[in-house]
N, C-alpha and C positions, 0 to 999 in steps of 0.2 A: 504494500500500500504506500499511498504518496507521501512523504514529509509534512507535516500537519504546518503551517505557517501557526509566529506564534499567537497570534488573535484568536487562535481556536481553539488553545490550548485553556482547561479550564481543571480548576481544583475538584475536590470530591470530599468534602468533609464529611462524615458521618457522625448525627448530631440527635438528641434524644427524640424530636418528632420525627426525623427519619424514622428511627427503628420502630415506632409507635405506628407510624404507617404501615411499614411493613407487615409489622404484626396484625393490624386490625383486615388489612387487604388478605392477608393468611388466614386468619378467622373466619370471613366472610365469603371467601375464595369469590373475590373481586380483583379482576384485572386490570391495568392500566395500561394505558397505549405508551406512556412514560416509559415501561419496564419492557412489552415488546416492539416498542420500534426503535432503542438505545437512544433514548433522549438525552442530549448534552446536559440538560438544565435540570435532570433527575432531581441531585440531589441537592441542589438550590430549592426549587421547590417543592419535594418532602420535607424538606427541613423548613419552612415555611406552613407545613399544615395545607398544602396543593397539592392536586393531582386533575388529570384528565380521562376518567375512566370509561376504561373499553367492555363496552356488553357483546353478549350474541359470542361470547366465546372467547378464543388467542387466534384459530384460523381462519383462515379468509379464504372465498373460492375464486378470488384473481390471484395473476400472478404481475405485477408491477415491479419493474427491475433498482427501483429505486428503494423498495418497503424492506425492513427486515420483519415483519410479520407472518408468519407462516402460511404457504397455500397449500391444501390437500383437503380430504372430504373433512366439513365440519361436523363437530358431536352434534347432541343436543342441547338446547340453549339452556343455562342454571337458570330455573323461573325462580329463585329467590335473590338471586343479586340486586335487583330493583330496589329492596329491604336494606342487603346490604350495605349498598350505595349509599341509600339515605341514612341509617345510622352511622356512615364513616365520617361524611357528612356534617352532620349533627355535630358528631364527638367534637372536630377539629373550630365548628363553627364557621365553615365556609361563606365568604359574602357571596362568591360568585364558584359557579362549578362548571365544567366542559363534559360531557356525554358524547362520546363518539362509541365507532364499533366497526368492527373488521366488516366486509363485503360479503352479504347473506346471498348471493344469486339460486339457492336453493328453497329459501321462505318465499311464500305464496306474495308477501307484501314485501320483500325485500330487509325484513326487522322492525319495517314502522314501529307495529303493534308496541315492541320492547322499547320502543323510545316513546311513546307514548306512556305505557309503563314505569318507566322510570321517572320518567317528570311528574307522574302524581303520586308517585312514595316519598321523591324529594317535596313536593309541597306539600304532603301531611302532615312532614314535622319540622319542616327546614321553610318556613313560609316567606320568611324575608331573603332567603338565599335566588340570587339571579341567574336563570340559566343559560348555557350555550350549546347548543345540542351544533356538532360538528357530523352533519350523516353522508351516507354512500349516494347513490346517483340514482336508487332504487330502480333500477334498468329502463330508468327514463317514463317510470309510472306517477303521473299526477293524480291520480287516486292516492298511493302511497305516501306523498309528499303532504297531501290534504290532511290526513291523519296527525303526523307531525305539528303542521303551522296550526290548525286545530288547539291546539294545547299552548299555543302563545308561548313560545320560550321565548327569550327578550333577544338572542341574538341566535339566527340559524348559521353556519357556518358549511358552506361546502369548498373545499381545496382544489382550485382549479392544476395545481398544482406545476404544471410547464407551458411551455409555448405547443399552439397548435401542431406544429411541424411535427415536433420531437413526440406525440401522442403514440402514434404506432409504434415507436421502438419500447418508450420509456412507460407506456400503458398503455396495452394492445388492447386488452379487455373493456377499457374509459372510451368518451367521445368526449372531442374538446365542446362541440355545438351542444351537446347533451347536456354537459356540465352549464357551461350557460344558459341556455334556456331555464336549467333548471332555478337559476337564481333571479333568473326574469320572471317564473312560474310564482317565487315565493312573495312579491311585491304583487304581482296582479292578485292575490289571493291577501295578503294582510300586508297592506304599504307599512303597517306602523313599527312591525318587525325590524329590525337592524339583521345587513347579511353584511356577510363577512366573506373572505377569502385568502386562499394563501400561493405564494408562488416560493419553490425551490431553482436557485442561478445554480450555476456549476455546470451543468450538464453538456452543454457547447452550444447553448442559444445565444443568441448576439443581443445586446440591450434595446437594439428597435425594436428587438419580437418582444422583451420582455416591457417595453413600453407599449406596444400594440396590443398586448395581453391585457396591463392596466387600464388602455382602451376598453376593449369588451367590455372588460368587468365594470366601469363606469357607464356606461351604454346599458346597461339592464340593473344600473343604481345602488350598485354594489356600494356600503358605507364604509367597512373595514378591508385592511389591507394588511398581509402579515409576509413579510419576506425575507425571506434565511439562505443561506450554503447549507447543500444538500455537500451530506457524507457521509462516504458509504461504508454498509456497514461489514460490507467482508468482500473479498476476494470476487464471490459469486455474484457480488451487487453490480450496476452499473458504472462504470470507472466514473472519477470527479473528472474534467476535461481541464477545471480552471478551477482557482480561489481566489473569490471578488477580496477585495480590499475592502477594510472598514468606510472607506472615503464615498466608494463606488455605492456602497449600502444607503451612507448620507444622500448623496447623489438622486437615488433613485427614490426614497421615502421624499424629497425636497417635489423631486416631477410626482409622484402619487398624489402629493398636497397640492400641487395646482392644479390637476385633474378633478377635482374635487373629493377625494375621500376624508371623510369627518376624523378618520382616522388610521394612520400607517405606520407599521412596525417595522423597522427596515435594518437589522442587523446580521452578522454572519451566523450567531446563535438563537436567532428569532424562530420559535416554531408558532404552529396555529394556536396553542394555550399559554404563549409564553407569558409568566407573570402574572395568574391566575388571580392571586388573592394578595397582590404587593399593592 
């Protein structure tokens, strides 16, 4: 693997709500996309009393050369994590929480159902806590989508994740037009919702495509923008092609804010939950 430049180089303290995490996600055998997709900011935010939790399982039925979450047939989904969720929750006193989950192409609704689910365990006992539900593309089903917005989480989040071009190598299984609409679909249905999105540089796209992406995404009213260096996570992952510069990161969060997004995250360490509960 490449030489890490040193802006990306980050500590790893292990600190008493770390382990409290730990423990409580092993109790409740609740997942997090933190732990399977080797999140840099793990342990910054456990140790903050943050996470990002993953339903619907650890595997996923794509295969995306960029994800280190696992593809192959998935189990059956734990119908008490929805519980657990909301009691980890609770413990830490969450203001705000992120609800994602691996890609269900095998459920009838793509997982709605379980994210609908979880957002009324999290508000029976967590009422003041805001949600972000981050979901899959539900194979381009607005029935499915409907379920979700339905439930008013305050911020929906889908990860357009690269530029159009690089779709087929870097997400065969994704449509870039898919993904889009899809966030176009969540404003014609609840404008008052806040959408969100993320974009991963490194991969060998050029800054116009990743400014042309910012397009789209402003074009179907997209308000959040979250942008990081994609790295990978072994051997078998997509090689990094480049490592943007912290400058490059300002650069580009500077053109997203005159684009109009209300809001942009734009660093080499930025993921779609970055800094949860800071």
């Amino acid at each position: 693997m490449r030489h890490l430049p040193d802006w990306i180089k980050v500590k790893s303290p292990i600190g008493s709500r770390y382990r409290e995490m730990r423990g409580l996600l092993e109790k409740y055998a609740v997942n997090t996309i933190c732990q399977s997709a080797l999140c840099p900011n793990i342990w910054r935010c456990f140790n903050s009393g943050g996470a990002a939790f993953l339903i619907l399982g650890r595997t996923c039925t794509r295969h995306c050369l960029y994800c280190n979450v696992s593809n192959s047939r998935p189990k059956k989904v734990n119908h008490s994590e929805a519980i657990g969720i909301a009691k980890i929750v609770n413990y830490f006193g969450m203001k705000h929480v992120c609800i994602t989950s691996v890609t269900r192409d095998d459920l009838p609704d793509g997982g709605a159902y379980f994210f609908v689910r979880t957002i009324k365990e999290i508000r029976k006992i967590n009422p003041e806590t805001t949600i972000e539900v981050l979901i899959p593309d539900f194979g381009g089903s607005e029935k499915s989508l409907r379920k979700v917005v339905s439930e008013k989480p305050e911020i929906l989040n889908h990860n357009i994740e690269t530029v159009e071009r690089l779709y087929p190598v870097i997400r065969p299984q994704a449509d870039y037009k898919r993904s889009i609409e899809l966030l176009r679909r969540v404003k014609r249905i609840d404008g008052n919702i806040k959408t969100k999105s993320g974009v991963m540089v490194g991969f060998g796209e050029t800054k116009e495509e990743v400014v042309e992406t910012m397009v789209n995404l402003r074009n179907v009213s997209c308000d959040i923008l979250t942008i990081g260096q994609y790295l990978r996570p072994s051997e078998m992952h997509c090689p990094v092609i480049r490592y943007y510069h912290p400058d490059e990161f300002i650069e580009m969060k500077e053109i997203g804010e005159k684009l109009g997004f209300s809001e942009v995250k734009s660093s080499p360490l930025v993921r779609s939950s970055y800094q949860l509960n800071e």
